[in-house]
N, C-alpha and C positions, 0 to 999 in steps of 0.2 A: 504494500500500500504506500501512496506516494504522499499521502497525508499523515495529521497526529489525531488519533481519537482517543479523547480522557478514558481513564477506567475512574474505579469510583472514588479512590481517595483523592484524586486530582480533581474531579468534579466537586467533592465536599471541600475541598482547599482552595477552591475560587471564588465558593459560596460564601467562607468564613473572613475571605480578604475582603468583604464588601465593607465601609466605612457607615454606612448609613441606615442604622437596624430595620428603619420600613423593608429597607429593599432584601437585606439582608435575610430577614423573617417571611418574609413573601418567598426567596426563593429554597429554604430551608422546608418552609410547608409544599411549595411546588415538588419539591424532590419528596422526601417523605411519601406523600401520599402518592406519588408516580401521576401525578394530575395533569391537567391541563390548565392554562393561561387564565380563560375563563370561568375554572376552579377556584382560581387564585385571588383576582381584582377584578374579575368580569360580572355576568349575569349567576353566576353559583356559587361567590363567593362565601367564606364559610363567617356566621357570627357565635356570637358565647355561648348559644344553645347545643354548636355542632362539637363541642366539647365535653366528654364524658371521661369522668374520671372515676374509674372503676380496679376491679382487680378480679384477676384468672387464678385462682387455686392457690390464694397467698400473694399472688405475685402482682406489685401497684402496675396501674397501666392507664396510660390514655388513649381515649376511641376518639378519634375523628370519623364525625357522621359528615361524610364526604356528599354534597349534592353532586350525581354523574352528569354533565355535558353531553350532549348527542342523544341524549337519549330521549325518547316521546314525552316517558309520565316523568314527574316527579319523583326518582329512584334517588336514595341514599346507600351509601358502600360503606362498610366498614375500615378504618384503616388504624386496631390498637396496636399499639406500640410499648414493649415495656421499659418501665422509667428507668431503672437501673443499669439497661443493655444499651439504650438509645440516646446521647448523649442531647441528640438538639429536640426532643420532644417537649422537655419540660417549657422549655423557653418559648417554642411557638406558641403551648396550648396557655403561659401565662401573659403572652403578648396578645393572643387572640381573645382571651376572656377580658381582659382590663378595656376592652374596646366600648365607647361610651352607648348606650342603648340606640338602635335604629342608624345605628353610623356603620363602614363595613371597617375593617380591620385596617388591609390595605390601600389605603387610598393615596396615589403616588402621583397624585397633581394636584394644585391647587385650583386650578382652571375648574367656572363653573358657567352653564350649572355643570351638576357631576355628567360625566357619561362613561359608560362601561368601554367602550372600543377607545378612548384617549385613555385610559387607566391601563388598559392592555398594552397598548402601544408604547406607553413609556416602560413597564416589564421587559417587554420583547429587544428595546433597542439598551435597556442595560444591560441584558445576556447579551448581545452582540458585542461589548464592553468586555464583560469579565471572563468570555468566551474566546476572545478574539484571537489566539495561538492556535486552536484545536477543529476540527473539521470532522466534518462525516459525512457517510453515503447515501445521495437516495436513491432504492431501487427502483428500475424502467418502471413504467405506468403510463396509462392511458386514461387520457382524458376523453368527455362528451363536448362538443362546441354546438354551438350555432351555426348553420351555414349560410353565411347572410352577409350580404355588400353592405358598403357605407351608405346610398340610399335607400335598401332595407331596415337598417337599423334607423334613419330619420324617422319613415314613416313609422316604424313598430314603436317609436315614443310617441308619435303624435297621433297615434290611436290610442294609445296607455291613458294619453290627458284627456283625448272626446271621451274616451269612456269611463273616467274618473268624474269628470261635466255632468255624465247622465247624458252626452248626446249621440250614444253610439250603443247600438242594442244589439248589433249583430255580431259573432264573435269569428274571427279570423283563423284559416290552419295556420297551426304552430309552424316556423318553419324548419325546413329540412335540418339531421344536425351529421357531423362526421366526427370518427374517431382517430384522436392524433396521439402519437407517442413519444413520451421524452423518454430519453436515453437517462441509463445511471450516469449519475452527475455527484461530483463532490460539492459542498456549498458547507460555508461557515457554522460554527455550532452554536446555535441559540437556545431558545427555551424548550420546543419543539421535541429534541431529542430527550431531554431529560427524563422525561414518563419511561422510554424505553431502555434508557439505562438505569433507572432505577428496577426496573423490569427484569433485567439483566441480572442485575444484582439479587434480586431476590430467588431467582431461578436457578443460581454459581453457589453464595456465598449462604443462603437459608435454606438452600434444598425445595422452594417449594414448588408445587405439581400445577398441571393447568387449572386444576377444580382452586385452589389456592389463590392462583393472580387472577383470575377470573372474579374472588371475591372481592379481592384489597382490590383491585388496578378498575375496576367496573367493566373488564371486556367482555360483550356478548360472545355469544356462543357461536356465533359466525366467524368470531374471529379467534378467538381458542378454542380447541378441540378438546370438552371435559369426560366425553365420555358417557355422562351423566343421562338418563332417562329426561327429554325433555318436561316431565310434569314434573321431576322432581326441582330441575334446573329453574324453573320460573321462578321458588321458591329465593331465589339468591336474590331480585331483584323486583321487591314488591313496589308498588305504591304508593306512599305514603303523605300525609301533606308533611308533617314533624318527623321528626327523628324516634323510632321506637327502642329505646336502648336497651329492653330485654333481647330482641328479636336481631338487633346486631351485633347485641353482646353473643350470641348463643350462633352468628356466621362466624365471628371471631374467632372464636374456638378450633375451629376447622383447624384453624393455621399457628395461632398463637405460638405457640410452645416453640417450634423454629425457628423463632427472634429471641429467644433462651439464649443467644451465644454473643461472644466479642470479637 
């Protein structure tokens, strides 16, 4: 490989060089729970409720009731962690509780009103910062387009607005689309990566199984292979409007005891 990609102590040693504990704590809980951006400072961002401080068979722990991204309903992941194996837990879950009511955690601009996509956006371009040595791959994929001229695209907004108006009743074919393919490409390491090297990590250095990061990490079943009888599988990913911390305390389980280790 003609690039440098972090393993994970180099990853936590980037994260600890940040000067500025907002940012600092935003991407300490980014990595931890193997999450995504708008996990973090976006639309599912976590407040003082998604912290459960509980314990496994003696052993203290904190649950993050993770809200999943991507997903349809309102699904929460479990992500506990035990205090004495996990050195940056304590610190996120008592930076994220001290958060004043109805305010979110991280909020890394002053610019108002608030909005979740400039809150991202300022995340995104300090990992391009503290990332800036290290690279990674992304593999080929194909994308869906449109296939539409620059006077196709006029008119498809100025039919967008008549019928926004109320003065357009009739509704138009969609147009044609084609499938293009990018090539694996190396490109800079940002936030992006982080969920799967935390992923990584947990699959190397905690031994755990798909049914496992399936629970912590929120992936559907299209995207890890658990194995698992789909009725029972739904089960992982209920519902909910609140966080039910018996019900995630008792997914937790599954896996817990495998973060037993230093």
């Amino acid at each position: 490989m003609s690039f440098k990609f972090p393993d994970f102590e180099e990853v936590r040693s980037c994260i600890e060089s940040i000067s500025d504990e907002k940012y600092r704590t935003a991407f300490k809980y980014l990595y931890l729970v193997a999450g995504r951006v708008s996990e973090v400072c976006g639309e599912y961002s976590p407040f003082p409720r998604n912290v459960i401080r509980c314990d496994f068979e003696g052993e203290e722990a904190i649950l993050f009731a993770v809200r999943t991204a991507r997903r349809k309903r309102n699904i929460y992941r479990p992500v506990a962690l035990p205090i004495q194996y996990e050195p940056w837990v304590s610190d996120v879950a008592d930076y994220i509780e001290k958060t004043p009511k109805g305010e979110h955690p991280f909020v890394l601009t002053k610019k108002t009103p608030y909005k979740y996509e400039t809150n991202v956006r300022y995340l995104q371009l300090e990992a391009k910062k503290i990332f800036s040595e290290f690279e990674w791959t992304i593999p080929e994929y194909t994308i869906t387009k449109e296939k539409t001229s620059q006077d196709e695209n006029i008119l498809a907004n100025v039919v967008f607005e008549l019928r926004n108006r109320g003065q357009l009743s009739f509704e138009l074919k969609p147009p044609p689309t084609e499938s293009v393919k990018t090539k694996q490409h190396d490109k800079k390491l940002t936030s992006d990566p982080l969920r799967y090297i935390r992923a990584i990590e947990l699959l190397r250095k905690y031994q755990f199984n798909p049914i496992d990061l399936s629970i912590y990490g929120g992936w559907k079943s299209s995207t890890v292979s658990t194995g698992i009888p789909s009725f029972i599988e739904r089960y992982f990913s209920l519902d909910t409007i609140e966080p039910n911390k018996s019900y995630l305390k008792m997914l937790a389980e599954i896996y817990f005891k495998k973060l037993l280790i230093k």
